[in-house]
Every structure is written in C-alpha cells, then in structure tokens.
C-alpha positions as CSV (number, residue, x, y, z in Angstrom):
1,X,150.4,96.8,55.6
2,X,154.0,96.9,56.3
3,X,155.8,99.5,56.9
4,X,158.3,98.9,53.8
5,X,155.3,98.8,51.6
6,X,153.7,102.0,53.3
7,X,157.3,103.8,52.4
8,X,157.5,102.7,49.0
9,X,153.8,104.5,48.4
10,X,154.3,107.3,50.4
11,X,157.8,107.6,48.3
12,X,155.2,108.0,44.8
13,X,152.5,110.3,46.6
14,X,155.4,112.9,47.3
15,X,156.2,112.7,43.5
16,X,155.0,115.5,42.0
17,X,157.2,114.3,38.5
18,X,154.2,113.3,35.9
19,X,156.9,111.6,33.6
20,X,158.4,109.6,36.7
21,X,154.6,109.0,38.0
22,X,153.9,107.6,34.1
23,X,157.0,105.3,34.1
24,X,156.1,103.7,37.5
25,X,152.3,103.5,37.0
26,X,153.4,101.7,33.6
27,X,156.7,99.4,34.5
28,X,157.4,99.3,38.1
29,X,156.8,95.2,39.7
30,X,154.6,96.0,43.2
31,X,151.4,96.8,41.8
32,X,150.4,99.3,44.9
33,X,153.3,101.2,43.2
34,X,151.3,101.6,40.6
35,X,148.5,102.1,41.8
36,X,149.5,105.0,43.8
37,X,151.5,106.6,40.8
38,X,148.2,106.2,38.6
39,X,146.2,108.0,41.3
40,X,148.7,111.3,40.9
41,X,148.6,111.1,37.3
42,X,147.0,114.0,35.1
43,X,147.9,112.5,31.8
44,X,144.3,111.1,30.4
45,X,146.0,108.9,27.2
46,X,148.1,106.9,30.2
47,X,145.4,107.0,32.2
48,X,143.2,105.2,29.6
49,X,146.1,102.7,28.5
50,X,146.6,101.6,32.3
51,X,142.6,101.9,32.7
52,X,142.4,99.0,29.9
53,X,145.9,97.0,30.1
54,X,147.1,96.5,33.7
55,X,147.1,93.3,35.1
56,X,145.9,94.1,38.6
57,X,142.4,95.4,39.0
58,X,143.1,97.8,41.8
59,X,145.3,99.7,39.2
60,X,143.2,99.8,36.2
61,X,140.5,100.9,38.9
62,X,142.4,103.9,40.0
63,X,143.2,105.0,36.7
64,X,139.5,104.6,36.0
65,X,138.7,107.3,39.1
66,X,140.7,109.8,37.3
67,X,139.6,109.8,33.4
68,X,137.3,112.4,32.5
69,X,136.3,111.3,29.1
70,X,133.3,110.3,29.0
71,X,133.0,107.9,26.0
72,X,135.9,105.9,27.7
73,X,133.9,105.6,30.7
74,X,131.3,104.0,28.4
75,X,133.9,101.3,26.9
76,X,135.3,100.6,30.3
77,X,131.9,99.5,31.8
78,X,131.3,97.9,28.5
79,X,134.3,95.8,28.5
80,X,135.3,95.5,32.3
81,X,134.8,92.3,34.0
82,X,135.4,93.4,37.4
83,X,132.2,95.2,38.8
84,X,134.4,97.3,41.2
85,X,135.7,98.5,38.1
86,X,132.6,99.3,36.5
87,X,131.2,100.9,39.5
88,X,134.0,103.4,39.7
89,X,133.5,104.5,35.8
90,X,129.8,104.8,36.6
91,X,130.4,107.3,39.2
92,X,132.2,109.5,36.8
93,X,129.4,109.3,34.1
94,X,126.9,112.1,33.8
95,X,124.8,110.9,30.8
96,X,121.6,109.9,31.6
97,X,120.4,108.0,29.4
98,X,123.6,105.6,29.4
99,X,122.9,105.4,33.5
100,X,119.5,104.7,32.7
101,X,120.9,101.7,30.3
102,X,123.7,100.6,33.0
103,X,120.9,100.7,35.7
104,X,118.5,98.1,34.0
105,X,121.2,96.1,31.9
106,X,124.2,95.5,33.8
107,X,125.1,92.0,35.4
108,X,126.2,93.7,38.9
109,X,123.3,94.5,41.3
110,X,126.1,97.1,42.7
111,X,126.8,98.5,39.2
112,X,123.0,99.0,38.6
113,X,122.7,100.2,42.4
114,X,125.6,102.7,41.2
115,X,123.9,104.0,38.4
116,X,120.2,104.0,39.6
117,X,122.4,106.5,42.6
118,X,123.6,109.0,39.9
119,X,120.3,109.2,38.0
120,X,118.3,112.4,38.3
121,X,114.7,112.6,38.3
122,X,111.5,113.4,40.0
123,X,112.4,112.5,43.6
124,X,109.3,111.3,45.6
C-alpha cells in the first residue's frame, strides 16, 4: 500500500465526526475510503444501507462487522453472494437454530465451517 493511500485512511480513522464518516462511507470515489469510514461508524440504518448497496465487497463487509441486528444478519447471509460476506454476518449471529440452518444449508464450506464454529452444544 502506498503511502498516499495509507494517509488518506489514516485521515478517516482520526475522524471522530459520524456525519462526515456517513458522507464518506456513502459518496467518496476510493473505496478503502469507505471502507475505513464504515468501520468507525455507529449509525446501524447507514450501516445496513452500505451493508446491502455498495459496490465493493470489502465495504459492504465492514459495514456487515458492525451491525448488531440480528434479523439483518439473517437477510445479508440470505442475499449475499460473496461468502466472505456471509462469513462475517455469521460471526455476529447468536441464534442457534439459524447457525444450525447456515451450517447444513449454505453453498460456502467456509460459511458452514463459520457457523458449525459458533454453534454451542455438548462438546466431546
């Protein structure tokens, strides 16, 4: 990474400015921009809108890591193409019985491995 790029994200980790950190995670051009600002952001509504509508993965996947709802969660695996993706919503899921589901259904071995992980039981 160059060191232009590296200032530009450092620049948004600094911001502590949740309307600012909104506006880039939503509009700004370099997509590690936006990724950054959607890692500092608290807001869950933007973080669900980015979760679902960004164009680059490795945004909608750090908005992923930081929604709390857990119904979300559900839709995102649900409707998420990009494993990655899918793994990262699974490790923010505590129902067991939609783990269970993920861990026997999903296309992804690393999406099942994920939720099989996260699934509490007997342990032999």
């Amino acid at each position: 990474m160059d060191a232009e790029i590296k200032e530009m994200i450092k620049e948004v980790w600094e911001m502590t400015d949740q309307y600012a950190l909104k506006r880039i995670a939503k509009t700004d051009a370099y997509f590690f921009r936006r990724q950054a600002a959607a890692d500092r952001i608290t807001d869950q509504t933007v973080l669900m809108e980015i979760a679902f509508k960004d164009a680059n993965s490795y945004v909608r996947e750090a908005a992923t890591s930081r929604i709390t709802d857990q119904g979300v969660l559900v839709l995102i695996i649900e409707l998420s193409e990009v494993a990655r993706i899918r793994e990262t919503a699974v490790g923010r899921l505590t129902d067991q019985e939609v783990l269970l589901k993920i861990a026997l259904m999903d296309d992804s071995i690393s999406v099942r491995a994920a939720a099989t992980r996260r699934l509490k039981g007997p342990r032999g």
